[in-house]
LUMROVEX-376395 format. One record per residue (C-alpha): residue in one letter; chain; z, x, y; residue number from 1. Coordinates in nm, 4 decimals. Layout:
BEGIN
NODE   fifi   miba         c3         c1         c2   kemi
NODE      a      A          Z          X          Y    NUM
...
END
This chain:
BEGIN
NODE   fifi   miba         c3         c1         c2   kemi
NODE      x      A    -2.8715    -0.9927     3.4055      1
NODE      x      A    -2.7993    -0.6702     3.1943      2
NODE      x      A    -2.8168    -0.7207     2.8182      3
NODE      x      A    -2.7050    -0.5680     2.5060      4
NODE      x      A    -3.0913    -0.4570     2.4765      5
NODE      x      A    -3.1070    -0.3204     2.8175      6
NODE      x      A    -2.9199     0.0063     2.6820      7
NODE      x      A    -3.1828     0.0696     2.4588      8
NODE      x      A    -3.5281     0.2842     2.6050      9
NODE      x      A    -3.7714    -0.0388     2.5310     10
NODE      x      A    -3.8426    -0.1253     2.9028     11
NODE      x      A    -4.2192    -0.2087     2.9216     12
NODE      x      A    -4.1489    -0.3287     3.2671     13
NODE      x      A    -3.8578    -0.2976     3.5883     14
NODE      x      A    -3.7382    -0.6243     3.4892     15
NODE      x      A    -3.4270    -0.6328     3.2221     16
NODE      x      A    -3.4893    -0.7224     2.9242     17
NODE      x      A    -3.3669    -1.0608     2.9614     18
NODE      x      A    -3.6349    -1.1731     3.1170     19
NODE      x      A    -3.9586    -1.1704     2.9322     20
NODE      x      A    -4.2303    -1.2777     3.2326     21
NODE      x      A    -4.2566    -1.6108     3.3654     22
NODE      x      A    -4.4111    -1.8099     3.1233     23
NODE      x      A    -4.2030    -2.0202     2.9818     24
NODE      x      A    -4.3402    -2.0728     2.6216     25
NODE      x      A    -4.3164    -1.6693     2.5792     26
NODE      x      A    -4.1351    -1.6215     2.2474     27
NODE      x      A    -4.0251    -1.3681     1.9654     28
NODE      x      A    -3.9812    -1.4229     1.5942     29
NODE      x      A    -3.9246    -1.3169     1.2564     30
NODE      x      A    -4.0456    -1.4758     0.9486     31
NODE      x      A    -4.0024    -1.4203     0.5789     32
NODE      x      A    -4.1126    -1.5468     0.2651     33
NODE      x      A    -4.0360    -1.4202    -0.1230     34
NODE      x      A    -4.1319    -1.5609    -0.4545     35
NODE      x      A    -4.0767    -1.5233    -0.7996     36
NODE      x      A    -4.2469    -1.3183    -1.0264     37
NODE      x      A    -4.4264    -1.6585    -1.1858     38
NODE      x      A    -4.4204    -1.8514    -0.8486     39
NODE      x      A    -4.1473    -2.0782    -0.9436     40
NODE      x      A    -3.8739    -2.0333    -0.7028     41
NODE      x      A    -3.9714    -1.9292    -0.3413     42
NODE      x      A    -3.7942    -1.8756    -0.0113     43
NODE      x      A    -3.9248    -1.9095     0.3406     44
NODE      x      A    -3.6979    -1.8198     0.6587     45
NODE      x      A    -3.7504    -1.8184     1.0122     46
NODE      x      A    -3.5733    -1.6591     1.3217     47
NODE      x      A    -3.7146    -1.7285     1.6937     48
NODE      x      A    -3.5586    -1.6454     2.0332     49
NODE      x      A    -3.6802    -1.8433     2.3141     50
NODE      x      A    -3.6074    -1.6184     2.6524     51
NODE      x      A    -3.6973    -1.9253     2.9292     52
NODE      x      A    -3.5042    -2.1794     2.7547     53
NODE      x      A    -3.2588    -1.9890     2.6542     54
NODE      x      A    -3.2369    -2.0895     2.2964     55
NODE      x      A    -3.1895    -1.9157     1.9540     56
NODE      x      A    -3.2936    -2.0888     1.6096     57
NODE      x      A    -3.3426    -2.0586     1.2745     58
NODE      x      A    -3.4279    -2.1796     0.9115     59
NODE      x      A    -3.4078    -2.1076     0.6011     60
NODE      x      A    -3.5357    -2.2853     0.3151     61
NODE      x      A    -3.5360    -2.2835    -0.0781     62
NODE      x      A    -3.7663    -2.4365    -0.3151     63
NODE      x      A    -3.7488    -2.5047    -0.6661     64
NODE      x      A    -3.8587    -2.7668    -0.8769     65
NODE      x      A    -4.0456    -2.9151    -0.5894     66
NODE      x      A    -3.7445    -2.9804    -0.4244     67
NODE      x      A    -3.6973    -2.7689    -0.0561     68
NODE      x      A    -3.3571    -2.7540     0.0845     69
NODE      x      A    -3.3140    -2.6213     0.4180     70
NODE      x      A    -3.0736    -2.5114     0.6601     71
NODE      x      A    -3.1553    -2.5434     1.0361     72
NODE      x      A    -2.9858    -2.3952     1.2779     73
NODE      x      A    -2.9728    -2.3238     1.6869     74
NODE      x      A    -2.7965    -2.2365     1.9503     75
NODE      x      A    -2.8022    -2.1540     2.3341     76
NODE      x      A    -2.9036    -1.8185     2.3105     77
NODE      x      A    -2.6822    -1.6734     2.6509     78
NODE      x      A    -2.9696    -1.4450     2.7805     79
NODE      x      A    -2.8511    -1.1864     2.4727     80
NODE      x      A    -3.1275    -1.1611     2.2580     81
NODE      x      A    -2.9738    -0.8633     2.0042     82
NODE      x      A    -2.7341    -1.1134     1.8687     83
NODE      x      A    -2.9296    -1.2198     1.5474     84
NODE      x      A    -2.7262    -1.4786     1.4277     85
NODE      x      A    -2.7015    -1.8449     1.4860     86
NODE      x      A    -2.4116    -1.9961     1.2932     87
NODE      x      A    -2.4635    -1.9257     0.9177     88
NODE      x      A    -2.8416    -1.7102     0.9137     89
NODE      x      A    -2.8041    -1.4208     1.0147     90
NODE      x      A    -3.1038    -1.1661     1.0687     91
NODE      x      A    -3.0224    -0.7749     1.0315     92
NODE      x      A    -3.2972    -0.4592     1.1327     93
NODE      x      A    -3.1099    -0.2304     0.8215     94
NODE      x      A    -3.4547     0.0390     0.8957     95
NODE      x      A    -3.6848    -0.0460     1.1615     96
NODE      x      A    -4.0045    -0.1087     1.0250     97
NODE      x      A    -3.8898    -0.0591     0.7075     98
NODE      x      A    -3.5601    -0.2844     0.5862     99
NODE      x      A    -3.4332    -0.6239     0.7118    100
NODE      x      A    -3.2020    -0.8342     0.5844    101
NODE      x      A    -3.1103    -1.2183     0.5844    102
NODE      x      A    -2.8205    -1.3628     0.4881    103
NODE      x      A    -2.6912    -1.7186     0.5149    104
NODE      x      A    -2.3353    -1.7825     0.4428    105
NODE      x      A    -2.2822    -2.1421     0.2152    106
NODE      x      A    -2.4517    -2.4480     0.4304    107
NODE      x      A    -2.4759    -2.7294     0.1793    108
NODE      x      A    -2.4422    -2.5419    -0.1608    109
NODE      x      A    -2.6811    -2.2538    -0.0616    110
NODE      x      A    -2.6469    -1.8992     0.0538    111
NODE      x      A    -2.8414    -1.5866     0.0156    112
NODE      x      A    -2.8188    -1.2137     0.0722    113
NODE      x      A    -3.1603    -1.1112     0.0360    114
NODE      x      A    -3.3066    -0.7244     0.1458    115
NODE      x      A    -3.6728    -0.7151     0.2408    116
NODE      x      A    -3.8062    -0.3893     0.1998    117
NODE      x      A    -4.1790    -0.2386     0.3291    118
NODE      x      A    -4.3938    -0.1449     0.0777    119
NODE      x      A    -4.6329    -0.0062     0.3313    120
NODE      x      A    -4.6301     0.0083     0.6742    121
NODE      x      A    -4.6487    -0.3076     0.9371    122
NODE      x      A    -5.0106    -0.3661     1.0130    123
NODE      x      A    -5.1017    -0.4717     1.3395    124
NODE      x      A    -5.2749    -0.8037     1.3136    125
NODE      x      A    -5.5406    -0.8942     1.5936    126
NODE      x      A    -5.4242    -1.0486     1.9410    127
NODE      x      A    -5.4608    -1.4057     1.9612    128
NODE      x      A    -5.5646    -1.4795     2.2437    129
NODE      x      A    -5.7034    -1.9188     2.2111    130
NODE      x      A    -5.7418    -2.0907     2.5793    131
NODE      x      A    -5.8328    -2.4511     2.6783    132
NODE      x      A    -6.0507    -2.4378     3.0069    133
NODE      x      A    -5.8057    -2.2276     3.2548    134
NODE      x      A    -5.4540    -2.3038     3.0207    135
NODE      x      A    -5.3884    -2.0295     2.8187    136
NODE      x      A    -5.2167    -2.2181     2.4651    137
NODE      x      A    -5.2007    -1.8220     2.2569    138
NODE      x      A    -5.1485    -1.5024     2.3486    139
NODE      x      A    -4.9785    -1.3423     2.0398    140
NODE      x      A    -4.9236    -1.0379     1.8575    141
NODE      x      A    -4.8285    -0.9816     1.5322    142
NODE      x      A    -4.7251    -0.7443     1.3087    143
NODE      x      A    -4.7091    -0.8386     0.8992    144
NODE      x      A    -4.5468    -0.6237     0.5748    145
NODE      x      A    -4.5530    -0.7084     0.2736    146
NODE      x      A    -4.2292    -0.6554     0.0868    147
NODE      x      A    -3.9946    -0.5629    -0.2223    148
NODE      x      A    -3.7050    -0.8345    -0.2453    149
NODE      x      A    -3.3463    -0.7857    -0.3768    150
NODE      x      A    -3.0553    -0.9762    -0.3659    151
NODE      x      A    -2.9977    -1.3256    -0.4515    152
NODE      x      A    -2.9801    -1.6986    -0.3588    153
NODE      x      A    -2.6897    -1.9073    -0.4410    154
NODE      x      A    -2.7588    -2.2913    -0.5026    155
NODE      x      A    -2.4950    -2.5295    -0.5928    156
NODE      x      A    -2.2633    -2.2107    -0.7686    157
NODE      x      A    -2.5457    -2.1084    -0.9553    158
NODE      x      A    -2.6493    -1.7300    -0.8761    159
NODE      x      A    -3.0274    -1.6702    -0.8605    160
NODE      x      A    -3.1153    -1.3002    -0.8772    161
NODE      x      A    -3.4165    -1.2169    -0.6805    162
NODE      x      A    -3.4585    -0.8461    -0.7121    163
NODE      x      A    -3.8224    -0.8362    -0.8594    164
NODE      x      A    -3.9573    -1.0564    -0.6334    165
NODE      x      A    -4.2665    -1.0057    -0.3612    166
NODE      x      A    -4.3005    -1.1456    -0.0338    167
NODE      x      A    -4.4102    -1.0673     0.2914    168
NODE      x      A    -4.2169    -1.0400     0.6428    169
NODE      x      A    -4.3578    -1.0935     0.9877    170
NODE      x      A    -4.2957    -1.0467     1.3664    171
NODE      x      A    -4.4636    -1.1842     1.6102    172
NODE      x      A    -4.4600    -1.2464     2.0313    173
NODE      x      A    -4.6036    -1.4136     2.3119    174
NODE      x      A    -4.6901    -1.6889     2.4305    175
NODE      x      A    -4.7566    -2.0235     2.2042    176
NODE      x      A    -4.6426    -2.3615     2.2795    177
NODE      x      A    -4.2626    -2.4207     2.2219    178
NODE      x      A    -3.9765    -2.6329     2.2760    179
NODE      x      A    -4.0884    -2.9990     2.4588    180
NODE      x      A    -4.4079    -3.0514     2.5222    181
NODE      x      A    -4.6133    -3.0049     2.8587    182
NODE      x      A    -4.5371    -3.3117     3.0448    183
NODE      x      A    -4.9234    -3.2226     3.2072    184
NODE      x      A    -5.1785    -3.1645     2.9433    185
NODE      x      A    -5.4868    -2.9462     2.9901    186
NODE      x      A    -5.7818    -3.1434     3.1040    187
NODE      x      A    -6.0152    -3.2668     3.0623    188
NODE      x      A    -5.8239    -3.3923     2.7653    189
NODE      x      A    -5.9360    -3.3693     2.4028    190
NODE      x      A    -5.8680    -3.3823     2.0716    191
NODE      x      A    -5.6620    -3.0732     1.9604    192
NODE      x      A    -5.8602    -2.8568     1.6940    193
NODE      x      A    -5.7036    -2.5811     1.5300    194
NODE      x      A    -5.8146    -2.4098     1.2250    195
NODE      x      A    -5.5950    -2.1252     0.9973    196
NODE      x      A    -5.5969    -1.9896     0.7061    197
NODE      x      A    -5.3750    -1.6900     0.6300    198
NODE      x      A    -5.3469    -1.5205     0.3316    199
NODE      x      A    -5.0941    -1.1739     0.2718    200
NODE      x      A    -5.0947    -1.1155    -0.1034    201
NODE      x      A    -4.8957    -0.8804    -0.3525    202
NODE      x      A    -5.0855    -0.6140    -0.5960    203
NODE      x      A    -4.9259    -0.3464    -0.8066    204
NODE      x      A    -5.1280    -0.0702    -0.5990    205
NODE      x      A    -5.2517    -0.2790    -0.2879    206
NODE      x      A    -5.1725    -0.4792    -0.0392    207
NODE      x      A    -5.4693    -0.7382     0.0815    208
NODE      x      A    -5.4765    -0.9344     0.4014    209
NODE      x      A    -5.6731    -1.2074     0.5123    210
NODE      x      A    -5.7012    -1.4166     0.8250    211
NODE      x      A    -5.9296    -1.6638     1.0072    212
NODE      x      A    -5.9156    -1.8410     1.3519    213
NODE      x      A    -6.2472    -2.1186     1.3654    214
NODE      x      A    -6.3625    -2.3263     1.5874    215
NODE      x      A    -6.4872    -2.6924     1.5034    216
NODE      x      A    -6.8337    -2.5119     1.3995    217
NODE      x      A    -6.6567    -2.2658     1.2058    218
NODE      x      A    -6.7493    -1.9815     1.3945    219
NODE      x      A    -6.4312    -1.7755     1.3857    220
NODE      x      A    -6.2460    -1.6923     1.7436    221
NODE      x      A    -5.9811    -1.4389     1.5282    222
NODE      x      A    -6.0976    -1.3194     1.1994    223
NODE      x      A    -5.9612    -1.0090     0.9938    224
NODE      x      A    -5.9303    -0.8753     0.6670    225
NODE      x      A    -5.7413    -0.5706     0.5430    226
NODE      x      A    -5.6614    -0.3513     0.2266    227
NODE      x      A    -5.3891    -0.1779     0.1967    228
NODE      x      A    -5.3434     0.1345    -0.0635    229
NODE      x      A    -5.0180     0.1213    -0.1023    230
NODE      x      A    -4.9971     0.5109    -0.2770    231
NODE      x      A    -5.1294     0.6906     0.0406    232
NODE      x      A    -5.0595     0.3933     0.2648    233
NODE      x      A    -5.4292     0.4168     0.4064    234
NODE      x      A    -5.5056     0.1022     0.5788    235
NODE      x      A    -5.9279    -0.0238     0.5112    236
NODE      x      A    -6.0194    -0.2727     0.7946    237
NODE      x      A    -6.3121    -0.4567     0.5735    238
NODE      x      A    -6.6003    -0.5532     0.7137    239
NODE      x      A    -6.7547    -0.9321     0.7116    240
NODE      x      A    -6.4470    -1.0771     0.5897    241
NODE      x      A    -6.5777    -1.4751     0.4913    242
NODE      x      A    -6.3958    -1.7328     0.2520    243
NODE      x      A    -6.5149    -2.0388     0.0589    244
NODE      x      A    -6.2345    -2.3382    -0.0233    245
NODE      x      A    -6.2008    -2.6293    -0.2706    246
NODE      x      A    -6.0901    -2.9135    -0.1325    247
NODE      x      A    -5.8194    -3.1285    -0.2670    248
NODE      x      A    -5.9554    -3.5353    -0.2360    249
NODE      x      A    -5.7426    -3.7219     0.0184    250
NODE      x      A    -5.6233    -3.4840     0.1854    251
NODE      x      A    -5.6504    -3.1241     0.4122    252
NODE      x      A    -5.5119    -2.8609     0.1645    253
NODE      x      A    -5.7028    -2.6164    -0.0584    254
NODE      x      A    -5.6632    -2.5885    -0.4302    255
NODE      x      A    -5.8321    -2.2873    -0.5223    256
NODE      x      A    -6.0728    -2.0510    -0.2644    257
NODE      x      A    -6.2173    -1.7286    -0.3134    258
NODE      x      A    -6.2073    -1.4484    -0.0258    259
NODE      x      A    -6.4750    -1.1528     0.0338    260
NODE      x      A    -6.5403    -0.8845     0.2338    261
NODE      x      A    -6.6814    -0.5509     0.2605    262
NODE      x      A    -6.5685    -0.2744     0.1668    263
NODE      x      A    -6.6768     0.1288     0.1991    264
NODE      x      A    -6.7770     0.1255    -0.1880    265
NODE      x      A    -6.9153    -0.2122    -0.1326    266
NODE      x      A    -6.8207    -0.5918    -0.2170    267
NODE      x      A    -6.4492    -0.7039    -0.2617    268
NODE      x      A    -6.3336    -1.0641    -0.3920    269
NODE      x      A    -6.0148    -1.1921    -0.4162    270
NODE      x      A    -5.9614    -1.5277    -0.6433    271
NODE      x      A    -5.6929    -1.7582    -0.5688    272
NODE      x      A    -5.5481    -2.0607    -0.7658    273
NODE      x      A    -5.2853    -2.2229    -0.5741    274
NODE      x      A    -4.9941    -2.3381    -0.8046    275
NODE      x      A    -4.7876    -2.5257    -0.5156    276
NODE      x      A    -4.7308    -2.6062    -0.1481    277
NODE      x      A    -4.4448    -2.5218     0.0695    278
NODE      x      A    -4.4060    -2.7364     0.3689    279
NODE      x      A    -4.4087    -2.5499     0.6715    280
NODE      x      A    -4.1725    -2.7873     0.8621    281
NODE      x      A    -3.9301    -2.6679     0.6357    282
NODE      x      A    -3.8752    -2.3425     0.8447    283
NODE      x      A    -3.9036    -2.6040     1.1497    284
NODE      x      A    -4.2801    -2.5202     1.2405    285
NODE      x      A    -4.4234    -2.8690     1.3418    286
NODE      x      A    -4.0822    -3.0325     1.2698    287
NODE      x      A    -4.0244    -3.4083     1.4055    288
NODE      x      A    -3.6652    -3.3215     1.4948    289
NODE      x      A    -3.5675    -2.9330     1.4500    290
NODE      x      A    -3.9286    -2.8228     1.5963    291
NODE      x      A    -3.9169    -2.4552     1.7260    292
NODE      x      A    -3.7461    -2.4049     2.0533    293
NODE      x      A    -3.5654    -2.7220     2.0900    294
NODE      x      A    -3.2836    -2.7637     2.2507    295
NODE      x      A    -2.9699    -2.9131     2.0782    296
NODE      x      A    -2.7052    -2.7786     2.2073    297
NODE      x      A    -2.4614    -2.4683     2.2211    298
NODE      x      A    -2.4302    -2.4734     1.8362    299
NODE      x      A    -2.5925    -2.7356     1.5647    300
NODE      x      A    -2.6296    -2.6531     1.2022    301
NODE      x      A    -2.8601    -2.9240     0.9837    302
NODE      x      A    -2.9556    -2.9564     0.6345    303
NODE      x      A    -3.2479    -3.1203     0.4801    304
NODE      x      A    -3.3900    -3.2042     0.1165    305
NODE      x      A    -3.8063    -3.2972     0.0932    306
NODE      x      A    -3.9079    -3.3582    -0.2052    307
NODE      x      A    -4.2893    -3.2320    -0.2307    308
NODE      x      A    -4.4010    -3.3684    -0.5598    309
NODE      x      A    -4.3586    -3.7081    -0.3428    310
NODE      x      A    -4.5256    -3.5508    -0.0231    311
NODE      x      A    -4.8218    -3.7836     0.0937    312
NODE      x      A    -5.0854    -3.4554     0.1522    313
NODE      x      A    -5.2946    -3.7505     0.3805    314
NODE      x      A    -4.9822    -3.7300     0.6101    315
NODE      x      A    -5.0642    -3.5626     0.9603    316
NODE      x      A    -4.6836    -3.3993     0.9335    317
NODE      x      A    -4.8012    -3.2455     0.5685    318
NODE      x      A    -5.1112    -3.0433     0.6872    319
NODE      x      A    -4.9214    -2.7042     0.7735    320
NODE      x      A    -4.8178    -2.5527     0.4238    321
NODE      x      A    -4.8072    -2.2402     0.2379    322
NODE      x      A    -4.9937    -2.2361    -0.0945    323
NODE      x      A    -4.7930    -2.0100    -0.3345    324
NODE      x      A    -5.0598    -1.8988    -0.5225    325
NODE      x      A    -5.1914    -1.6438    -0.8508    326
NODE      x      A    -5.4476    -1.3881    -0.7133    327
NODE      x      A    -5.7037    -1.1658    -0.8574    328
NODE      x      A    -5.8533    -0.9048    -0.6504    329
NODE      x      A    -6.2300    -0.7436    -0.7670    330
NODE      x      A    -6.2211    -0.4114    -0.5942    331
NODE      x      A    -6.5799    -0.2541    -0.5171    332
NODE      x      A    -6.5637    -0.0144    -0.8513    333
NODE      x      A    -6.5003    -0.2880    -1.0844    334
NODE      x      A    -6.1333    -0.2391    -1.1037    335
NODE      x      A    -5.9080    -0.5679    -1.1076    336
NODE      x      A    -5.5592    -0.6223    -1.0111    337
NODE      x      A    -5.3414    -0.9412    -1.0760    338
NODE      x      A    -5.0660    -1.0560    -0.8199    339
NODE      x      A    -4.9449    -1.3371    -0.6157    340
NODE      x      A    -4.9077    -1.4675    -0.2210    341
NODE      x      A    -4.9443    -1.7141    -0.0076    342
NODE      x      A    -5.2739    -1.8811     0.1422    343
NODE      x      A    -5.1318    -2.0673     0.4339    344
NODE      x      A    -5.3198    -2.3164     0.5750    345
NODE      x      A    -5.3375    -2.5896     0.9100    346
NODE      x      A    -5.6461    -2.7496     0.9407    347
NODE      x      A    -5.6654    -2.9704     1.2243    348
NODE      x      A    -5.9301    -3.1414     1.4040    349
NODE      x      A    -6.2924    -3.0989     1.3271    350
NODE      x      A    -6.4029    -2.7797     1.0640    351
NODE      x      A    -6.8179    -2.8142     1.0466    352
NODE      x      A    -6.8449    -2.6371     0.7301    353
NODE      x      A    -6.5406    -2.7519     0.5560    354
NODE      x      A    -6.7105    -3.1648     0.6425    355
NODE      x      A    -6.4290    -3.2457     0.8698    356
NODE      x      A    -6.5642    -3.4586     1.1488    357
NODE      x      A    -6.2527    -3.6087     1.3604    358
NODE      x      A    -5.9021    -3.5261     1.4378    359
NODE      x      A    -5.7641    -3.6007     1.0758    360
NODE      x      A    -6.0181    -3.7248     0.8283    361
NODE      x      A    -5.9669    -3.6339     0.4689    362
NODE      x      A    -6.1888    -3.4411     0.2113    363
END
């Protein structure tokens, strides 16, 4: 089947470019996230077409005052994967590599019009590739911006500018388990371990990212860590990147961690105190009922409200969040820069030297 995409020269194989192999959980998505200046207000938004089951989907979500209200939406996607809208959301390449734009049109007293804008160029994050035995779960690439935000947010009539605000936008493909689940599990079975910490953050002159992959001894699987000088857009791929967390009691989340690597002038630290948590499953990821890829007919729009201050952070459907967080970053010639991001986190299963022991015991 010929496709809107098919008249552009992006053919990586004879096939059109409806049809994207023959695995079934093969994906492609956009995510986005902004925050104010103080860490406040924050937006997180999601965009995913699903070629195999033919499904387009999409979230966006707003947080303020602990409260996160979010719009879900899919739809069957027709084989056309340049349309980037489902219902109200809306996702719009203004620049490749350079400018996108979201917009949602009113859903339950919120809207937005919001322009994210490179201040550097993509990196190209490490393939994931994570296997059990002869099932392959992750083969994913990714490539992650951090961003200038203008624009604004709408909530209940009340306009919220945003221009001033830092984020970070992301694209990413392959193959990672979507829609239903396998009716056939890989065996032998086991306990699923999966541990992931993520952390893009926002300087005035870099732009520092940080990622880990571990298995249950903590030896990491996919582990990276660049800097970012955003005046000559030079791209440092450190060396040794490690981390060290603090635990919140009761529960799988971080409250503070520190993050080091080396550099070519030598050590680098970044210190992070994490002022809130955004719920992944707000965007859908891990979502009970409007989970990634699932199908729910030709056109369904949702809302939601979760209130996080009430969140049990014991609860299994809790442990994926974002950690908006303050950041200080102790460059190798004594220099220090204050800024913000995100330390995302899922810690599942087993982490050796974080003391997890099981499939979901607390700290």
């Amino acid at each position: 089947m010929l496709t809107k995409a098919d008249d552009y020269p992006i053919h990586q194989t004879s096939e059109p470019i409806a049809y994207a192999g023959t695995d079934r959980n093969f994906y492609d998505r956009y995510f986005f996230n902004a925050q104010s200046p103080d860490g406040t207000r924050f937006m997180g938004g999601a965009l995913g077409v699903y070629p195999h089951l033919n499904v387009m989907d999409g979230a966006f979500c707003w947080l303020e005052n602990g409260v996160q209200r979010s719009v879900f939406v899919s739809r069957l996607l027709g084989m056309e994967r340049m349309d980037t809208q489902v219902g109200p959301l809306s996702v719009e390449i203004v620049e490749p590599l350079k400018r996108v734009r979201v917009r949602l049109a009113e859903t339950d007293g919120l809207s937005a019009d919001l322009l994210f804008e490179g201040r550097h160029h993509p990196i190209e994050e490490p393939r994931f590739i994570w296997r059990h035995g002869p099932r392959t779960l992750m083969d994913v690439t990714r490539m992650t911006q951090n961003v200038a935000i203008s624009g604004h947010v709408t909530v209940d009539g009340v306009r919220r500018d945003c221009s001033g605000w830092r984020g970070t936008r992301d694209r990413s493909w392959g193959v990672r388990q979507i829609g239903a689940a396998d009716p056939q599990p890989p065996v032998p079975v086991r306990d699923p371990q999966f541990f992931w910490l993520w952390a893009p953050l926002n300087f005035e002159r870099h732009a520092l990212y940080f990622h880990t992959n571990d298995d249950a001894e903590g030896v990491p699987w996919n582990r990276s860590a660049v800097l970012v000088d955003l005046a000559s857009g030079a791209e440092t791929k450190l060396a040794n990147p490690r981390f060290k967390l603090d635990l919140q009691p009761g529960g799988r989340r971080a409250t503070s961690a520190v993050l080091a690597a080396d550099a070519p002038g030598g050590p680098l630290e970044v210190h992070l105190s994490i002022d809130q948590n955004f719920q992944m499953h707000g965007i859908g990821y891990t979502h009970p009922q409007y989970g990634h890829g699932a199908w729910r007919g030709d056109l369904d729009v949702q809302t939601e409200r979760f209130d996080c201050r009430a969140a049990d952070i014991g609860a299994f459907s809790n442990v994926h969040i974002q950690g908006l967080c303050a950041a200080e970053l102790r460059l190798p010639d004594g220099s220090i820069e204050k800024g913000r991001g995100v330390l995302e986190q899922m810690m599942m299963g087993p982490h050796a030297p974080s003391g997890f022991k099981e499939l979901y015991d607390l700290a």
